[in-house]
N, C-alpha and C positions, 0 to 999 in steps of 0.2 A: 586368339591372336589373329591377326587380319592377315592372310595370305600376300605376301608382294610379287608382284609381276612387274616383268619389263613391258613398257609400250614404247612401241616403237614408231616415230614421225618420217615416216619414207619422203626422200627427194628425191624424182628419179631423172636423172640429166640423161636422156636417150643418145646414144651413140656420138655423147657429148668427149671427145678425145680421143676417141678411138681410132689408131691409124689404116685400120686392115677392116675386109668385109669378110667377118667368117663362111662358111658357107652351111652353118647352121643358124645362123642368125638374122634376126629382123627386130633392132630392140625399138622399135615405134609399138611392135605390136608386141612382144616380148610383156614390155613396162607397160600398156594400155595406154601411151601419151602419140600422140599424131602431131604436136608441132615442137618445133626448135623452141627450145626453152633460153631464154637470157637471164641476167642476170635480175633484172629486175623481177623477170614473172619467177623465179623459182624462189625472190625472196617474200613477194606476195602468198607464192605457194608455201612458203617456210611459214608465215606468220597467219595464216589461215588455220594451216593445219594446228600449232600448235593452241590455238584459240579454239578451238575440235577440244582439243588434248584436253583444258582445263578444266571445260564440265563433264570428265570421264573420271569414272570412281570401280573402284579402291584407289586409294594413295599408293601408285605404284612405283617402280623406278623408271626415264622416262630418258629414249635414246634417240639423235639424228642420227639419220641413217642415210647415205648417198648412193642411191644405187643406180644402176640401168648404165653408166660408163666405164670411163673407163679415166677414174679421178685424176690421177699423178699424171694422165698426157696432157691432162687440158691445161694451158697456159698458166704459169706459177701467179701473175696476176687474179686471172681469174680465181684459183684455188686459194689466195689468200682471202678475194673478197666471200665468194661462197665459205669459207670458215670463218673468218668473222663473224657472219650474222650468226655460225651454229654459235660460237664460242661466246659471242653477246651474251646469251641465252646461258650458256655453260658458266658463266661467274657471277651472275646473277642467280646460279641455284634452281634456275627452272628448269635445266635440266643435267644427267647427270654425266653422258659420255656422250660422244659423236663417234661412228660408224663409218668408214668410204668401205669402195671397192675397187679391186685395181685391175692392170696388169701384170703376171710377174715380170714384165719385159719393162715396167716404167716405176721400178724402184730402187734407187739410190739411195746412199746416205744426206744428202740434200733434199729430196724428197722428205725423206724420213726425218728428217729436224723440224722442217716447215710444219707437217702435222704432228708433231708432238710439240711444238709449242701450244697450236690452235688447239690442245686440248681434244685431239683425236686418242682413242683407246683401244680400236677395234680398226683391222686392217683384212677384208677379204679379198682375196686373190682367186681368179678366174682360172683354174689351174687346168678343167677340161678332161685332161690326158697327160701321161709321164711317158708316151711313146711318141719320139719322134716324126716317126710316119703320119701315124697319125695325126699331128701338128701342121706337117707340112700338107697334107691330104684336105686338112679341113680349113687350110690359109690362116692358123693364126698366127703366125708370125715371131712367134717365139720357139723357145725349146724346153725341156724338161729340165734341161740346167741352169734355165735363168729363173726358172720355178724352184729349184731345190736354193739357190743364191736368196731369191728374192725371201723366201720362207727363213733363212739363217736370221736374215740382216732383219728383218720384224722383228724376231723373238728377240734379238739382240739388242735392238731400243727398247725391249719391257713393252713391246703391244700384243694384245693378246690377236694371233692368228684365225684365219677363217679359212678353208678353202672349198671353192664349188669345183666340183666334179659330175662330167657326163659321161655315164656307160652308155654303149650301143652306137655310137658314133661312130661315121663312114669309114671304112679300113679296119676298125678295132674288130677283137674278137673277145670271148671269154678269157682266153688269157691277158692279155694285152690290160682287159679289164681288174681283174683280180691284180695282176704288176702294179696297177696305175692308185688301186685300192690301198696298200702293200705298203709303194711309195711315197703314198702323202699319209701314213700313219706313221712312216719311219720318221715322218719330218715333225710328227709332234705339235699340230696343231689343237688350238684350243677347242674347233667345232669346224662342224662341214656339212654343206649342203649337199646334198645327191639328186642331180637332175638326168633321168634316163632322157635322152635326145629324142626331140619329136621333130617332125618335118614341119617348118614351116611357111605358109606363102609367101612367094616373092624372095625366095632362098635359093642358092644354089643347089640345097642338099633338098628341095623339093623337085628340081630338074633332074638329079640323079636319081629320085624316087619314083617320079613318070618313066624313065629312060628302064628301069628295072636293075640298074646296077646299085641300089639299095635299098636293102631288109632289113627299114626301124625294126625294134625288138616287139612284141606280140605285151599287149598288155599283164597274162598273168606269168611268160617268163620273165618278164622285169621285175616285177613285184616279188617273185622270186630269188633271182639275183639282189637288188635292191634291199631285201630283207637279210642275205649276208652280209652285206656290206655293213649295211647299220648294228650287226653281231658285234664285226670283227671293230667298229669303230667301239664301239661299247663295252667291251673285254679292254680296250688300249686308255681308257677312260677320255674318249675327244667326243663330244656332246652333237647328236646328227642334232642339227636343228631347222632342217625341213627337207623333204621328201617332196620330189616331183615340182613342177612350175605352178606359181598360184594362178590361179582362176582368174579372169578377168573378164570384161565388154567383147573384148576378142582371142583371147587364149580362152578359144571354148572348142565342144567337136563341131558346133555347126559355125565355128566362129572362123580362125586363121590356121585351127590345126588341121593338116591336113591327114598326116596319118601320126602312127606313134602309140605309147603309153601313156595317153594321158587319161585322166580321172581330177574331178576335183574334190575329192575326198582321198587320193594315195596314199597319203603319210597315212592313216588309217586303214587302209587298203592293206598298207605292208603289214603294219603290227596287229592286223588280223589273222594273218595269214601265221605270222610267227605264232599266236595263240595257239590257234586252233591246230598248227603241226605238234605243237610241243601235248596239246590237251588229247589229241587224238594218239599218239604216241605212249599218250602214258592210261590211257583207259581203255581202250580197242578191246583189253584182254579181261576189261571186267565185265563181269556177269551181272552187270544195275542195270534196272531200268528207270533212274530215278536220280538226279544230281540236282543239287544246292551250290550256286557259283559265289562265292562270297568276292566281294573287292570295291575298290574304289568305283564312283560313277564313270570315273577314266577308263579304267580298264573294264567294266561292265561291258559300254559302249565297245570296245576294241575287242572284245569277245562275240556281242551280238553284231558287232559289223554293217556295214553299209546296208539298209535296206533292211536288216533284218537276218540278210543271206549267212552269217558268221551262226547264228544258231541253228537257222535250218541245216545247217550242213553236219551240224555235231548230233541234234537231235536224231536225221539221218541215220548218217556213218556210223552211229553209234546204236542205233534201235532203242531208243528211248518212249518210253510211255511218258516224262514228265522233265524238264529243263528249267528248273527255277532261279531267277536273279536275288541275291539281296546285297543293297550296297552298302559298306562300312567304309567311312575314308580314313584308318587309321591302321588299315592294315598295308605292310609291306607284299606287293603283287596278288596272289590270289587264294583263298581255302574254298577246295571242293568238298563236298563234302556228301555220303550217301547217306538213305535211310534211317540206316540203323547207328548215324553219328560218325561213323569213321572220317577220318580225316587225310588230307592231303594238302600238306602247305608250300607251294611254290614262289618263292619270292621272287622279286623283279629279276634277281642275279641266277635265279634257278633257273627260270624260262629262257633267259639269256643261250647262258651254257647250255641247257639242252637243244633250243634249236640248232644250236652251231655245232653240236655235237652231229646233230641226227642230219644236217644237211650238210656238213663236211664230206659224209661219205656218200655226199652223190653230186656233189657241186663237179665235178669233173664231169659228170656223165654231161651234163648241159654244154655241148660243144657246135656252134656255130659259127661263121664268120658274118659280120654285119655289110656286106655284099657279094 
């Protein structure tokens, strides 16, 4: 049977509505788009892409997606004509749901009619931080109760929730972090993005970065952090469904970033890391020189790691004469297994629990303030 995936047809309105200039953001170079988009160019962009879309195989399920604004401020005209074109498309059967992303500062129940008529199903929210301070520190213009409001009144019209959240951001600290973690899982969203905060050009929080009054998070303590987080969201059953800012023309290191965690391979990055704590954890104490990694080509990949470096480091750590892959896709997470046959089956929800087990008791020792 033929595997289904969502594809998804990004629109990205750059700092199309948005009232306030955060002092982490630059969404020209955020989205990889440099000019003011109208109406008309993002419906040529709308009918481009989806013409991309149609000679792409498998038969997958197939989402508009609005991202890069800040949807619900821009003009209720405008937003009915941008969803029309998506909803064209949506009763016609070419496609299956439509995507925004908001403000929680610009959702209403008037809002929230308009897009669930147009056949919206998916509602992200920019949510950042559930610490005040830090709200006001990085000028977004909201509060953490108009995020816990705005997260009620979605789930309450039947759309299924999203929230993006940034750890390491100017004023936060680990706790601040972990609260903000806490409190958008209490709220029970359907999925969540995890973006650790990078400095970017032409930002305010690049000036505070020259000035020295802030200390983005260090690539492998994010991936750290970052890989609890995706635990605790995981254990609550809310689907992380991306890790870190994607890659682009200029969200590169030699591109707009200028300091930060960034990597274009992190979602990887982290479920290496979770690997290889939980593999290291449970065989340090075995006397093999010799292991058989059974699992999917997913989790193969997310064992041996970026570059390679995910095996070198087990073969290492672990003094190994031999390190062999074989890939089964039909098994749940992973069987090691040694020479002489024995066995050790961790499934997806084992690896889980134990990393969260084995770094519960040191996620405290991790105590910095991010300036």
């Amino acid at each position: 049977m033929m595997k289904v995936k969502t594809r998804i047809i990004p629109i990205f309105v750059p700092h199309y509505g948005c009232p306030h200039d955060c002092y982490f953001c630059n969404q020209k170079s955020i989205t990889g788009h440099q000019d003011i988009l109208t109406i008309d160019t993002i419906q040529q962009q709308l009918e481009s892409r989806f013409q991309m879309n149609r000679l792409q195989t498998p038969i997958v399920m197939t989402e508009i997606a609005f991202f890069g604004g800040s949807f619900t401020a821009i003009p209720v005209d405008d937003q009915e004509k941008l969803l029309s074109l998506a909803h064209q498309l949506l009763q016609k059967g070419d496609v299956d749901t439509i995507r925004i992303s908001t403000r929680p500062d610009a959702i209403d129940e008037r809002n929230l009619q308009l897009l669930k008529d147009k056949g919206v199903g998916i509602i992200e929210l920019g949510v950042q931080s559930m610490d005040n301070q830090v709200l006001r520190l990085m000028n977004r213009g909201h509060t953490a109760e108009d995020t816990i409001k705005a997260s009620k009144l979605i789930k309450n019209f039947g759309f299924k929730l999203g929230h993006q959240i940034m750890p390491g951001l100017y004023g936060s600290s680990l706790s601040k972090d972990l609260s903000t973690m806490q409190a958008s899982i209490d709220l029970k969203p359907n999925m969540v993005r995890i973006y650790p905060t990078l400095v970017i050009k032409n930002t305010k929080l690049e000036n505070l970065y020259h000035s020295g009054d802030y200390k983005p998070l260090e690539l492998n303590e994010s991936i750290r952090l970052v890989a609890y987080f995706y635990t605790q969201y995981w254990l609550n059953q809310i689907e992380v469904i991306k890790m870190g800012l994607q890659a682009s023309d200029t969200i590169a290191v030699e591109g707009d970033v200028v300091a930060g965690p960034f990597h274009p391979a992190y979602g990887q990055m982290v479920k290496t890391h979770i690997m290889l704590t939980v593999l290291l954890d449970r065989l340090m104490s075995q006397d093999v020189k010799s292991w058989t990694i059974i699992g999917s080509k997913k989790i193969i990949n997310e064992v041996v790691g970026v570059k390679k470096k995910g095996a070198q480091m087990l073969k290492s750590q672990l003094n190994l004469d031999q390190l062999i892959y074989q890939a089964e896709e039909n098994i749940d997470g992973i069987i090691i297994k040694d020479i002489y046959n024995h066995h050790i089956h961790l499934t997806q929800n084992d690896l889980i629990h134990e990393y969260e087990k084995i770094t519960r008791e040191n996620i405290n020792g991790f105590k910095r303030n991010y300036y």
